[in-house]
Steps between C-alpha positions, in 0.01 A plus 500: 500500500155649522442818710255538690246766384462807683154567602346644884418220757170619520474417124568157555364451833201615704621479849891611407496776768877595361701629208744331311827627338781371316799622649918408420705390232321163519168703509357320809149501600410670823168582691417762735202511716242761464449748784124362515491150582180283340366240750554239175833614431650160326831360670681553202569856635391508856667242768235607797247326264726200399607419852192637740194527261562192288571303837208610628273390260652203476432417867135626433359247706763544817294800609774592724788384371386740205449745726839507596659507197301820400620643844853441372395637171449801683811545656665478183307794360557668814840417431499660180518192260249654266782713404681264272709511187547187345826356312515312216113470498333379232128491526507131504461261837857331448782705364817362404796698577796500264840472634656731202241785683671440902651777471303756374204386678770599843584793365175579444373379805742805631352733255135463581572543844636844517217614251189298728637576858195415624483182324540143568712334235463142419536229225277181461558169420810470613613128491889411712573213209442730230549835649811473716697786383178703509401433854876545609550843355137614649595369856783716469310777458319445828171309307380235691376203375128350579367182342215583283355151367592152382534467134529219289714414226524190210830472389430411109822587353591149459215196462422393854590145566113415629196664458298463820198319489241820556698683188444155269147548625439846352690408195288210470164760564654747262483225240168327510341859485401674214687822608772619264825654641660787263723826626430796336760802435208782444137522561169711381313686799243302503739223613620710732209594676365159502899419680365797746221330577634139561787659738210663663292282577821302687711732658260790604149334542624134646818619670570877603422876330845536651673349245588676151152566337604506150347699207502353176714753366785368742470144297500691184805716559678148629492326179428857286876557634664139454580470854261228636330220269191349570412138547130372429289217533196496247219275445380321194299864426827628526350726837801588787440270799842588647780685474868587638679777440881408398783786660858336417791677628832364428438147590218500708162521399205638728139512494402820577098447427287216412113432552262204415140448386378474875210306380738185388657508840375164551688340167820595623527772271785669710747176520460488128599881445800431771575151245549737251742791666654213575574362164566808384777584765679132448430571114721811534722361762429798763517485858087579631458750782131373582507785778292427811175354568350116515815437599355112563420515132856583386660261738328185343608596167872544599541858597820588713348767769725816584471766763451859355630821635358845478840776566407763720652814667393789669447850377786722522327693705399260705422497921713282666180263575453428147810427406529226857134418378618329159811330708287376774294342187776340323620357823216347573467334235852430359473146634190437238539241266278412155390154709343761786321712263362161334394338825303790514344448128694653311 
């Protein structure tokens, strides 16, 4: 099995605002927040802007509905969430926990406490049909748990009995183009830079600076190190219109970056370059964790959606409001289902 280099965050992201180390037998990834918090801090490492500032943007046209969500952010700084540590964190938006690492990830859960008093401690991407023993051992330590987002995954492990009709679709667009479809172990740096620029122009300039802005170095080390491949689409120049990062961990693969030639939008350029994760995943029989987003997208092509869970428990030393903050959370929304969060467009 690959490991995963070990480089700063700030290396490999611009907006990391937190360090990484690699603690345990298991040498498991985990991020702390740095003291200074940058108003672009990516919610890879910071929840406040993964729950409040990411909201808010989103709801950029609500004037006051974003309003209030920023209001909230601010109670949660108040409340000291900027102080944060992390578990099992890679600097990826969908991280797939083990179940061989439960119990070190506990222990160290226990660990990190008693060294960050001030702290929150937490662990993303929790999911109950994957994660059971996880979530069970956490909620025994007093974490609460808080659903996060709705992913989406395409069981591939065995050929599915029917393709729906929009997936036939993009197979059929992927075929009458002239793009070519290859995966590539390693790449030069001018590949990389141009992979920079495609993720770019998606994820920071169309969506949010708030998600991971990339350097090309961090696609470099990825494939440098083994531990992600890299899936492209080229045209009959042989120029990269699209690409997916590939991140398989036992079997499940994720796709922890892509971007697209914006300027093809209009061919369907991106249902192609999903045609061919897709293929790839049922080629290697994997089970896809498409993570969240167009979730209408992923449902006509036969995703199953699943509520996600962010762990979460007070610092040590914590006030007694902080600690009946996070419950008062949790209750409210224990009764949340992934059909709630989708009514709402998820």
């Amino acid at each position: 099995m690959a490991h995963w280099p070990r480089e700063s965050l700030s290396i490999w992201m611009h907006n990391a605002n937190a360090e990484i180390q690699w603690l345990g037998a298991q040498q498991i990834a985990v991020t702390q927040t740095n003291a200074q918090r940058s108003t672009d801090a990516t919610y890879l490492t910071s929840l406040r802007s993964g729950w409040f500032d990411y909201a808010a943007e989103e709801l950029g046209s609500n004037r006051f509905a974003s309003l209030g969500v920023r209001i909230l952010g601010r109670v949660a700084q108040f409340a000291g969430l900027d102080r944060l540590v992390l578990l099992d964190n890679l600097p990826i938006s969908t991280n797939e926990h083990l179940a061989c690492n439960t119990v070190e990830i506990a222990q160290l859960s226990q660990v990190l406490s008693e060294l960050h008093p001030d702290h929150f401690i937490g662990v993303r991407n929790v999911l109950p049909h994957k994660n059971a023993d996880l979530m069970r051992e956490l909620k025994q330590q007093g974490f609460v748990s808080l659903p996060a987002r709705v992913i989406y995954e395409f069981d591939l492990r065995q050929e599915p009995s029917k393709k729906p009709s929009h997936l036939m679709r993009d197979f059929s667009a992927l075929k009458k183009s002239s793009f070519e479809s290859c995966v590539l172990n390693e790449i030069s740096n001018l590949q990389a830079n141009q992979l920079r620029q495609l993720y770019q122009s998606i994820y920071i300039e169309k969506h949010s600076a708030l998600n991971p802005q990339y350097s090309s170095q961090f696609f470099s080390d990825m494939l440098q190190s083994q531990v992600m491949r890299c899936l492209l689409l080229r045209d009959s120049n042989q120029d990269v219109r699209a690409f997916a990062m590939l991140y398989q961990v036992g079997d499940t693969l994720t796709v922890p970056a892509l971007g697209y030639d914006r300027a093809l939008e209009n061919i369907g350029l991106y249902r192609m370059l999903f045609a061919s994760i897709y293929q790839y995943a049922l080629n290697s029989k994997l089970l896809l964790n498409y993570s969240s987003g167009a979730g209408d997208f992923k449902r006509k092509r036969g995703a199953t959606p699943h509520l996600e869970y962010t762990l979460l428990r007070a610092p040590l030393r914590y006030r007694l409001w902080q600690k009946k903050w996070l419950r008062w959370i949790e209750t409210q929304t224990a009764t949340l289902g992934a059909s709630d969060l989708i009514a709402l467009g998820a």
